[in-house]
N, C-alpha and C positions, 0 to 999 in steps of 0.2 A: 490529182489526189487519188490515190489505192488504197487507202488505209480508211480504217472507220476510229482509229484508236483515239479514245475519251471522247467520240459522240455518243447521242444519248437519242435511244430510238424509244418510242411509245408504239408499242404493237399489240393490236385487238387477238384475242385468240390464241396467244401464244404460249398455252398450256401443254399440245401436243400438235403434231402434225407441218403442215408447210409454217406457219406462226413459230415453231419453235426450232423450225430448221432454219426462217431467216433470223431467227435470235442468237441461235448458235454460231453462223456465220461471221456473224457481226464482233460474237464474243471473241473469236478468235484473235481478232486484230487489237482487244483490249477496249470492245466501247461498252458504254451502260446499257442498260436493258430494262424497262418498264414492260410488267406482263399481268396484261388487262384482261383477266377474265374472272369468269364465274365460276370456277371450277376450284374449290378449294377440300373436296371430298371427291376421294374416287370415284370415278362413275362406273357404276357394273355392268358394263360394255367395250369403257374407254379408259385407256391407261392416262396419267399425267394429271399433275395439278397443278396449281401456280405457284407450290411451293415445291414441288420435285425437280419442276422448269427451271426454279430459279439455281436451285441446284448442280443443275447441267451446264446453266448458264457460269457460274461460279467456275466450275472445273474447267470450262471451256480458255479460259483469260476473261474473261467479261463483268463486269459489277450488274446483279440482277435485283431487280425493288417489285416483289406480287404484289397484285395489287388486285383485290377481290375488285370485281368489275363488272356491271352486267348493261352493256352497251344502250340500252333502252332506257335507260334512266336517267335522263339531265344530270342530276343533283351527282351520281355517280363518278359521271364522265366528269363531272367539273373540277369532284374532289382525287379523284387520278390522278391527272394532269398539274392539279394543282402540286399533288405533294412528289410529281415526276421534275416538276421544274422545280421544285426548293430542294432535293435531297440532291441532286445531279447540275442545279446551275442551269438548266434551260433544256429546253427540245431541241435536237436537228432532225427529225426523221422522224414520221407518224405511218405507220403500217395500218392498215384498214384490212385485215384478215379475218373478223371474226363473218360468220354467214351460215345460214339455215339453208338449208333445203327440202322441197317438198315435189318429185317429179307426179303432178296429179295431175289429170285433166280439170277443168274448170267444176262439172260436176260433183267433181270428188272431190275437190278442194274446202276445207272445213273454214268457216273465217276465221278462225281462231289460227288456224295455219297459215291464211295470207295475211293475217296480221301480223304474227311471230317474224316472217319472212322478211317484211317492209319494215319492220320497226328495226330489224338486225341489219338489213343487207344494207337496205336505201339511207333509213332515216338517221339508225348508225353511224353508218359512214358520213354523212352528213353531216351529224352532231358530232364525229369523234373531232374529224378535219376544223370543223368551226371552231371546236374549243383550243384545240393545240396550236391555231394561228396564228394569234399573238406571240406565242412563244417562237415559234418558226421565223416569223420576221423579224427577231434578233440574230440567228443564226448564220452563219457564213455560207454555209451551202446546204438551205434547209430542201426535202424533198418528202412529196407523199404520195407515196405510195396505196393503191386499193390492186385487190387481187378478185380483177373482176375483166368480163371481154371485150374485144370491140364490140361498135355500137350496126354490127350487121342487122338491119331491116327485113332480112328473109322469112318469109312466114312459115318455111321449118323449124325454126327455134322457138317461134311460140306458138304452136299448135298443140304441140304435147301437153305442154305445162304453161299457158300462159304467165300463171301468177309467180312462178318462179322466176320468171323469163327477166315479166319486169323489176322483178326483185333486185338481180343480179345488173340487168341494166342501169338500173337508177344506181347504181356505185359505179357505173361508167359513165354516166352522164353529170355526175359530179366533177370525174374528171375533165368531159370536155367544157364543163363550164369554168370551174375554180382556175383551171390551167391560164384561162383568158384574164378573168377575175385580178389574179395575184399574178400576172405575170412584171408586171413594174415591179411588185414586191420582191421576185427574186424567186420566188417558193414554186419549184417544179411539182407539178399536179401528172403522175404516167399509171397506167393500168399494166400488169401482167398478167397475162395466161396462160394456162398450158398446153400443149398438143395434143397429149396425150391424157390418158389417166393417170394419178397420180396415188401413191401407194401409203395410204393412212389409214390407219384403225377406224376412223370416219368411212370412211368408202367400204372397207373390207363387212364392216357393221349394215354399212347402210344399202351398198347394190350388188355384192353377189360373190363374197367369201374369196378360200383362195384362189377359183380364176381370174377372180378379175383385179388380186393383186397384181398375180403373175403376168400378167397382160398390162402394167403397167412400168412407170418408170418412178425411181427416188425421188425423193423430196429433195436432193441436194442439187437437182436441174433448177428449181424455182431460189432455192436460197444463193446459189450462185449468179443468176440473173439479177436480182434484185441486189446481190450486193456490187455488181455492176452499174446498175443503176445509181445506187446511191454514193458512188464514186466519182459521178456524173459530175458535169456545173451546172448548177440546179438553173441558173440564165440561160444556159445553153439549151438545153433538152428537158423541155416540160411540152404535154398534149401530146403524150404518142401512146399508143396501143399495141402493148409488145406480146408477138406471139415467144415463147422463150424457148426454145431450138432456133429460133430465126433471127432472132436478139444474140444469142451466142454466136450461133454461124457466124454472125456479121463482126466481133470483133474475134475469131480468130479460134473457137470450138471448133474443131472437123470431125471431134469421133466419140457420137454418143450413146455408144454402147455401154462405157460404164454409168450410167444412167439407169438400165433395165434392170428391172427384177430380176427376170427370168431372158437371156439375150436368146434362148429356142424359143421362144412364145414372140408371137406377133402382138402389136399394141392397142390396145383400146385408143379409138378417138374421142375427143372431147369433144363435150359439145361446144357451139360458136364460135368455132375457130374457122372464117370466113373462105370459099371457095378461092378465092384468091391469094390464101395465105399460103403461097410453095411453100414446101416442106425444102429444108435443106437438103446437095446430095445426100441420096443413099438410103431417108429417113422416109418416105414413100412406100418403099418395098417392105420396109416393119410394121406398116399399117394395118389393122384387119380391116375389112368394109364396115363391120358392126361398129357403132361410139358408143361408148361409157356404158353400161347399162342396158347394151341393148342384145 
């Protein structure tokens, strides 16, 4: 299968940013689009709402259904889902995109921020996946997706920021579990992440303006990996942990330069992206030593 045309994806966060570039993606080929957020007034930092998305989505080829959302709220997520499966005929594909961050030391960490974090990153993902399952296992090639890292144990990723650390793990450790969980069911459970920084109104807002857009790469690295994935046979290929330059490399990307912002600027690393993860030829030498933020 290469085509997403008349599936129906349920995607957190898909107001702006990587959420609304694998929405786009998707629209291209003619599938539906459910976009779960909270975002339905501009926000006076961040462009996009769930109803501009849908819009984009619209012109794209795509059928798009906002859907006010605020992933922390049971009763919320239930009623999503609910009216993503009767307007569209069922789910194939749940995107776990939405997530908070806060890089703070333990100190400086507010509980009201590691609550924010856990309720969106972990518990989120947790409740979006559980609610859309039943739907999924009707599906012919259901997959789900969280946009979260391997589960590296090194104690430089949680030194800085522990509470974020485990934030963002706990939507990977979802995957390593659901993957086993449902894998009789059919329903592939993969994480993606990025190498680099990646170039959102989010990041430009949140860690350090135009450098560190330009020291990044597009959003259309992570929308094009992910619509790979879900192109996938969801029996085949569930439990992996894709770094995506290396998910590409591997079936057949060699040149990803049209990727960067800026191809003179060297690139921000991401965090968690595991000493072991080769970088594909060539993509090494566009590295700066500093990651994301630093």
């Amino acid at each position: 299968m290469s085509t997403l045309k008349g599936k129906t994806l349920f995607i957190t966060g898909a107001s702006r940013g990587i959420g609304l570039a694998i929405a786009l993606r998707a629209a291209k080929d003619g599938a539906n689009i459910a976009i779960a957020a909270k975002t339905a007034e501009p926000h006076k930092h961040l462009p996009g709402t769930i109803y501009t998305a849908a819009e984009e989505i619209e012109k794209a080829g795509g059928k798009a259904l906002p859907l006010l959302c605020d992933i922390r709220f049971e009763d919320q997520v239930q009623a999503a889902v609910a009216q993503t499966a009767e307007r569209f005929g069922g789910i194939d594909i749940c995107v776990n995109n939405a997530s908070a961050i806060s890089l703070t030391g333990t100190e400086a960490t507010e509980m009201k921020r590691w609550d924010l974090m856990h309720s969106i990153n972990a518990r989120g993902t947790f409740l979006v996946s559980k609610t859309c399952i039943p739907h999924l296992k009707k599906s012919a090639n259901p997959h789900v997706l969280m946009l979260s890292p391997p589960l590296d144990m090194s104690p430089r990723w949680f030194g800085p920021h522990v509470a974020y650390t485990m934030a963002k793990y706990g939507m990977s450790m979802c995957v390593l579990g659901m993957a086993e969980e449902f894998r009789n069911d059919g329903i592939a459970f993969n994480a993606l992440w990025p190498r680099t920084a990646i170039a959102t109104a989010a990041v430009e807002f949140a860690l350090g303006g135009d450098a560190m857009i330009k020291g990044s790469r597009t959003v259309e690295i992570l929308s094009d990996a992910a619509h790979l994935i879900f192109t996938k046979p969801a029996r085949q290929f569930s439990g992996n942990f894709l770094i995506d330059d290396t998910f590409l490399y591997e079936h057949g990307v060699k040149d990803f330069t049209k990727y960067r912002v800026d191809p003179a600027r060297k690139l921000f690393p991401d965090f968690f992206v595991p000493a072991s993860a080769t970088p594909p030829p060539g993509v090494a030498e566009t590295l700066e030593t500093a990651m994301i933020g630093g």
